[in-house]
N, C-alpha and C positions, 0 to 999 in steps of 0.2 A: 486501486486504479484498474480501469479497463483497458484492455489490449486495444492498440493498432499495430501494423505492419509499420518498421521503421527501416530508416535509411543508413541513418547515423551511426557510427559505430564508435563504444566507448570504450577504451582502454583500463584496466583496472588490474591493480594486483591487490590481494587481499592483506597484504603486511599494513598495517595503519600505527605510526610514532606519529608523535606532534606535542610539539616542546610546549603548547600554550592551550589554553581551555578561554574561548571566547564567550564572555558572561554578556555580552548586549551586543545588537547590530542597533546604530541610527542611521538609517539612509534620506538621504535628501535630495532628491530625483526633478529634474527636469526634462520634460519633453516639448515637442512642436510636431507640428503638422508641415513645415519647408522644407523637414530633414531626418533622416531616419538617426541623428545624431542625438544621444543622451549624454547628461550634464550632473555629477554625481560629486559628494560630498559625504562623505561617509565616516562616523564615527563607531569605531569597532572598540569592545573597553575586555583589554585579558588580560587575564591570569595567567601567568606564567608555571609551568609545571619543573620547570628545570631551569638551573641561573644559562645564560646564554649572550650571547652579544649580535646576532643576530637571529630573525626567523621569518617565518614563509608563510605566507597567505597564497590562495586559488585564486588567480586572477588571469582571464586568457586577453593577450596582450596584442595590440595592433600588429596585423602583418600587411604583406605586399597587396594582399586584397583590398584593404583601407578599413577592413574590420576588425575588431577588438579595442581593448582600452588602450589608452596612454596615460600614465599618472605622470602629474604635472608636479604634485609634492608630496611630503607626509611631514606629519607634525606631530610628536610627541608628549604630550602634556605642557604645550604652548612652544614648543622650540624644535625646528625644523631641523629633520634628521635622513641622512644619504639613506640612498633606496636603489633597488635596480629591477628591472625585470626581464627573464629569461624563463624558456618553457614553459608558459605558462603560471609561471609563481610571480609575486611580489616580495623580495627578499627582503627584509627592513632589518637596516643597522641600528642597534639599541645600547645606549648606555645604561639602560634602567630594570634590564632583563631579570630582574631578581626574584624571590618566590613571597615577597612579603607582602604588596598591593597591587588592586585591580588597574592597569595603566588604562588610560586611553589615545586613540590613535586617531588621528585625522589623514583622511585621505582623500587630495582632490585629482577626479581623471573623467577623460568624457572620451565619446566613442561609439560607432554604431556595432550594438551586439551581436554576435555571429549564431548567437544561439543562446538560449534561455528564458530572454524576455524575445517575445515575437510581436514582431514591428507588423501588419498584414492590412489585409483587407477583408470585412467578412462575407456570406455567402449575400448579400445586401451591397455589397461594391463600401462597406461605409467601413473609415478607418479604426484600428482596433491595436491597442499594446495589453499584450498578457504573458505574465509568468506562467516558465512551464518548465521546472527545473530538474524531475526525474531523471536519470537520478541522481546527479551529480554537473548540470549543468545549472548551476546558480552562479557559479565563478562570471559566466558568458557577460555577467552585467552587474556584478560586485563583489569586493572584494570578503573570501570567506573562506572558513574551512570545510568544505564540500564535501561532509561526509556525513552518516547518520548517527556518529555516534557522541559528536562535538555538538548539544541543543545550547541552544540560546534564547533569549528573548528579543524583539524586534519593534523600532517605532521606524515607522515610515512621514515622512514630510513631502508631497508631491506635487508641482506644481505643471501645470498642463494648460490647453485650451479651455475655454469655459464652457464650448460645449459640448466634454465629457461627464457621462458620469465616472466614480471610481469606486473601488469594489479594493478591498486587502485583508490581510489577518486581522486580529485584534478589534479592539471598540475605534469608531469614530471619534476621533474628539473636537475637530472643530473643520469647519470649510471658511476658506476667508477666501473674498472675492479683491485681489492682488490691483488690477485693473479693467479696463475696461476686454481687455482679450484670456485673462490669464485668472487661473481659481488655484487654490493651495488645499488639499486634503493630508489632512494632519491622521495619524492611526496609530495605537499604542498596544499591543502585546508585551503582558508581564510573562507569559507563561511560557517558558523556554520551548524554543520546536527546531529539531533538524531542517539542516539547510531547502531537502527536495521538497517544504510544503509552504516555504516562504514566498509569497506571491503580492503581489496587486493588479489589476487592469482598472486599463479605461477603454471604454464603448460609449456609445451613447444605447441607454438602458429606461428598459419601462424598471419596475419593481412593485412588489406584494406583500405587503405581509401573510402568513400563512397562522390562523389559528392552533392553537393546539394546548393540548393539558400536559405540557411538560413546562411549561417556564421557561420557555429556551425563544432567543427570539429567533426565530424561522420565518427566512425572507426567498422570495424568488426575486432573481435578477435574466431578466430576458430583452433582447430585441425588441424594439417597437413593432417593425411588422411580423414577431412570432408571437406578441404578449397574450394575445388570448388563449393559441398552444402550448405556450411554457408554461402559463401560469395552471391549467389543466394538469401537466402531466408533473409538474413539483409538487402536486398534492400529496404526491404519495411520500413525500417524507416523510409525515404526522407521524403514520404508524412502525416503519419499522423505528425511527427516534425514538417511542414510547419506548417499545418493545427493550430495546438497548440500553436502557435508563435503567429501567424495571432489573433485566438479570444481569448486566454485567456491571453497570455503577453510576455515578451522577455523570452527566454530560461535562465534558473535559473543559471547552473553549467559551469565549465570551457569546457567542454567539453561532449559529447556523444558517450561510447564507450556501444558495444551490444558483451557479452560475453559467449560463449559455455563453460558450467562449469560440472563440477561433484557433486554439491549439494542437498539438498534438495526437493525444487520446481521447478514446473514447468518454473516460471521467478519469478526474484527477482530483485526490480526497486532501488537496490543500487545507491548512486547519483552520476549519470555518470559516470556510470559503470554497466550495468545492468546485469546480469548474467542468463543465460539461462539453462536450463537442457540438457545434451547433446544428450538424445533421440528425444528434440524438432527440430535438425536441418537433416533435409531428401533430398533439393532440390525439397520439391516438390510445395516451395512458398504456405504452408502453413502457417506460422507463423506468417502473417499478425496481425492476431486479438492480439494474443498475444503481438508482437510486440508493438504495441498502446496502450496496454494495462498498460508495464511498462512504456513506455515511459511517456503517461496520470501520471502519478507517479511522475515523474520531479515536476510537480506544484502542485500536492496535494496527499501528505503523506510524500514527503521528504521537499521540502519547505513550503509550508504551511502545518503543520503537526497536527493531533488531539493533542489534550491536555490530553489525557487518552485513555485507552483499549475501556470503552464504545462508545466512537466517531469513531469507526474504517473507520463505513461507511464514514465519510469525507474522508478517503481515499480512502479504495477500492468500494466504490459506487460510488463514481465521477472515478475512474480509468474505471469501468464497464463500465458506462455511458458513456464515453469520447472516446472510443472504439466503441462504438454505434454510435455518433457523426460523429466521422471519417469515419464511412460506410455511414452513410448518404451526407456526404458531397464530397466521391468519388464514388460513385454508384447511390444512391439518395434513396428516405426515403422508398423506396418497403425493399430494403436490410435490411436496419436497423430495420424497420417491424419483418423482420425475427428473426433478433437476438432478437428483444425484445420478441416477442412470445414463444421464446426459453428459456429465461430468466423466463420468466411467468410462465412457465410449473413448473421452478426448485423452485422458490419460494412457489407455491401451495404444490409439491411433500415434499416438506422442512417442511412446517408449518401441515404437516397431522402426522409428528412425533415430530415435536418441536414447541410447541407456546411460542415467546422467540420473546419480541420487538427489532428493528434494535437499537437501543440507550439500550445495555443491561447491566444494572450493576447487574444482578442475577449469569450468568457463572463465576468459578474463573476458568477454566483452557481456556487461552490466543489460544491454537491451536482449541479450541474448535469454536470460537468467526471466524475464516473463512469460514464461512457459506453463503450460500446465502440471507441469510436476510442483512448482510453488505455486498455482492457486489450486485446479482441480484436486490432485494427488495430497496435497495438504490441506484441503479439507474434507477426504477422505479418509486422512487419517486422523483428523479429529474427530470423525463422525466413529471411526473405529473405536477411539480411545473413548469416547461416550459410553459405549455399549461395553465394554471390557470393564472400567469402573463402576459404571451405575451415574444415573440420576444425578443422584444427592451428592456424589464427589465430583462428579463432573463441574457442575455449575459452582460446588463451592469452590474446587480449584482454580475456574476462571475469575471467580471476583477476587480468589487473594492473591492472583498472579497479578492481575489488574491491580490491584491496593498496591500491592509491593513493587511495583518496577513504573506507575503510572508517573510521566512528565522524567522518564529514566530509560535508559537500554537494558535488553536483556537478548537472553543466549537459548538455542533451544534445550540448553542444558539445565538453563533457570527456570525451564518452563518445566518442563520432564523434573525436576526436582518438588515444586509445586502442585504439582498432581501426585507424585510419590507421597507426599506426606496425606494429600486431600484422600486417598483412596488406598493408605495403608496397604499401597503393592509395588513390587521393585518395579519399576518399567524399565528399566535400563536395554533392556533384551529388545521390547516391543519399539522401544523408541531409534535403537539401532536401526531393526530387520525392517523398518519401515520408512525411516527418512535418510541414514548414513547408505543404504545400498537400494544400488539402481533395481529396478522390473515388478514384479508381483506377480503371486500365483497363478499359472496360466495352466486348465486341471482337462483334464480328457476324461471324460465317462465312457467304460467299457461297460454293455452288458451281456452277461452270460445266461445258462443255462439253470431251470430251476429259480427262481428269483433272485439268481446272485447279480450283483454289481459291483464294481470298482471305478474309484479313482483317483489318477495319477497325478503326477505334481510333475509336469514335462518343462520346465522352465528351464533357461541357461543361468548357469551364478546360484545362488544361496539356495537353499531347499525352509522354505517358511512356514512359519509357525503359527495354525490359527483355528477358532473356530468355526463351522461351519453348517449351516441350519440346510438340513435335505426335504422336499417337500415330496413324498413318494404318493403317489397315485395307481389307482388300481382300476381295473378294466371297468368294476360297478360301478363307477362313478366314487367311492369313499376314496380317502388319502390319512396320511399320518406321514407326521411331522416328526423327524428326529433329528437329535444335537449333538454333533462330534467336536470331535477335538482333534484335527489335522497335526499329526506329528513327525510324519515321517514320509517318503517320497508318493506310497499309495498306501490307500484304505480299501477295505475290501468285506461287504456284506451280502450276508443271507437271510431272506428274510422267511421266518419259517409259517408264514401263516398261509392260510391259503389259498388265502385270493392272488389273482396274476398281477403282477406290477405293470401297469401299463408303462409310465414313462416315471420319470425322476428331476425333480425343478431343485435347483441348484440355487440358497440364497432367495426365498420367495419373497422377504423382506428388507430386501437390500441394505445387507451391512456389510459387507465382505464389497473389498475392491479382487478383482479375479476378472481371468480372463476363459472364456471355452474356448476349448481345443478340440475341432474334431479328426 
């Protein structure tokens, strides 16, 4: 996901119990154009994790504004069973709470959304419904456990105006033209996905197919009057797609569609389906980075997905990173250079008002937590962990963290496990000093007399541990390169040759996240 400025503020404490494992959503959705009122049907089929007699679904419920749901019944494997709703939950009384079969539930309630699905208009004055559930607003408009570590799989049944198109997860399976005003899109996802990338819209939409040598089918979805713009600046999925196939593993989802929407954010990496802000698409083939951006998202946040709010950076750090990647490996590492230095700026400018570790269980408000410390800072620190491992552990670590946790949750501790075994080193230390504790080396260069130099380590909190490339230059124009190893608050050299040291380049290769001091 790419940042916006949000309004909304979301509640969260990181403790997550929950008596049930929700193995399917079926939703069956009705909308109109006379009313911002939707008409739901929903069959949710779980697993019970513990015998119980009753349990709680996410469902934000009618208030004195006249928005939220009202559930009108629920029905238990054919037999209508007491329910109630308060705070925000669905509490359903169960006779059948047991841990032996998958139950299913029927639940019928209608109601205009307060938030999640957005009822609007787009920048075209032309009506528009789209999912936008980050992070935990999917409740706003069905009933679910909203959170990322409960995946599921998901069939949609929609029935709408006929003159939308509709765009959701999973394959098409069928458009049935109901009557003369009304069209039904039917959509099936086998592949289980946390709540925040379950989505569909409807707009009225050009569409493209996009070629490519990946097998994947890649579609642009645009506005009529931007289709020549969009379908322009969606080119650029081809390659980072490739690229992501290539080292990290085969494409996750049934498919890859790229969507011009009226939401929220700037991109939102819904799974295959990725939704875009509609001021992002110009023609003017900017949208590259972005682009990569969600796409990077396919393999980490929507199939391999953090196990909680504090792991964010598993997703949007490796999304960051991955993006960085993709400019290195179509441009070559000058470009990526750039962006990380760019990246560097926003983490230093970040941490001079917030000291707040990337692994943060101090924030409870979840919008809060899109920071740069979970995207830039975490993928700063992947770019570190690259260079500290090598090559060849780096990349094999990502494809068996990816094998091992894909269409599954994981912890940064699962991930820092899987690179210990790939690179045959403890990182326990490196993975501490750089995601569990807030700042980073922020270094003052003294110089003295004779060609001596120092420098210090003036940071407030932890005194860190790292390597660090010196680019010394000398009055004739020559230089020399040397490699330390930062261990303690200041280093301190002399250099005995005898040419003058004109100045001293700190990091000429950008691997080190640091900050100067002067």
């Amino acid at each position: 996901m790419k940042k916006i400025i949000c309004l909304f503020i979301v509640l969260s404490t990181y403790s997550f119990a929950q008596q049930i494992d929700v193995q399917r959503y079926e939703l069956n959705i009705t909308v109109h154009d006379t009313t911002d009122v939707v008409e739901v049907r929903e069959n949710i089929h779980v697993l019970f994790t513990e015998t119980c007699k009753e349990f709680s679904l996410d469902l934000v419920q009618k208030d004195q504004t006249g928005k939220g749901m009202l559930v009108s019944a629920v029905i238990e494997n054919g037999d209508e069973v007491t329910f109630e709703q308060k705070q925000n939950q669905l509490i359903i009384h169960t006779e059948k709470g047991n841990l032996s079969n998958v139950i299913q539930y029927t639940i019928h309630f209608s109601g205009i959304p307060k938030d999640g699905l957005v009822i609007s208009k787009n920048k075209f004055n032309d009506r528009t419904f789209f999912g936008d559930n980050w992070p935990n607003r999917a409740h706003n408009w069905f009933a679910c456990v909203d959170h990322p570590s409960d995946k599921a799989s998901i069939n949609y049944s929609i029935i709408a105006p006929s003159h939308y198109d509709c765009v959701a997860n999973g394959k098409l399976e069928n458009v049935t033209k109901l009557n003369a005003s009304q069209t039904k899109y039917t959509f099936r996802s086998d592949i289980v996905l946390p709540t925040k990338v379950m989505v569909f819209g409807l707009a009225d939409f050009e569409s493209k197919e996009i070629e490519n040598e990946s097998g994947i089918e890649l579609k642009a979805w645009v506005y009529p009057e931007d289709a020549s713009n969009g379908f322009y600046d969606m080119e650029a999925a081809k390659d980072p797609l490739a690229f992501f196939i290539d080292r990290i593993g085969p494409y996750p989802y049934e498919k890859l569609h790229n969507v011009q929407s009226t939401t929220r954010f700037g991109g939102m990496e819904n799974a295959g389906c990725i939704f875009y802000d509609e001021g992002a698409v110009t023609g003017s083939g900017k949208m590259e980075n972005l682009i990569a951006h969600e796409i990077a998202h396919q393999w980490f946040g929507n199939s391999v997905t953090e196990s909680d709010w504090p792991h964010l950076w598993l997703s949007e750090g490796f999304a960051t990173y991955f993006t960085s990647l993709h400019l290195e490996n179509k441009y070559g590492r000058a470009k990526m250079n750039e962006q990380l230095k760019k990246d560097r700026e926003r983490v230093i400018n970040f941490s001079k008002n917030a000291q707040l570790p990337v692994i943060d269980t101090v924030s409870s408000d979840l919008m809060q937590l899109l920071n740069p410390n979970a995207y830039e800072k975490g993928s700063w620190f992947l770019h570190m962990l690259r260079i500290k491992v090598g090559e060849e552990a780096f990349w094999k670590g990502i494809q068996l963290y990816y094998d091992r946790f894909k269409f599954k949750n994981a912890t940064s501790d699962d991930f820092r496990d899987i690179m210990s075994k790939t690179s045959g080193q403890d990182l326990t230390e490196f993975f501490d000093q750089w995601l569990r504790n807030s700042g980073h080396p922020q270094l003052k260069v003294t110089r003295g007399k004779n060609n001596r130099f120092a420098i210090e380590q003036v940071q407030e909190g932890i005194l860190f541990k790292f390597p660090l490339e010196l680019k010394v230059n000398y009055s004739n124009g020559q230089s020399t390169t040397l490699n330390v190893e930062i261990t303690s608050n200041e280093f301190s050299y002399k250099s005995n040759d005898k040419r003058t040291i004109q100045s001293i380049e700190l990091d000429p290769n950008t691997n080190l996240l640091f900050e100067v001091v002067k």
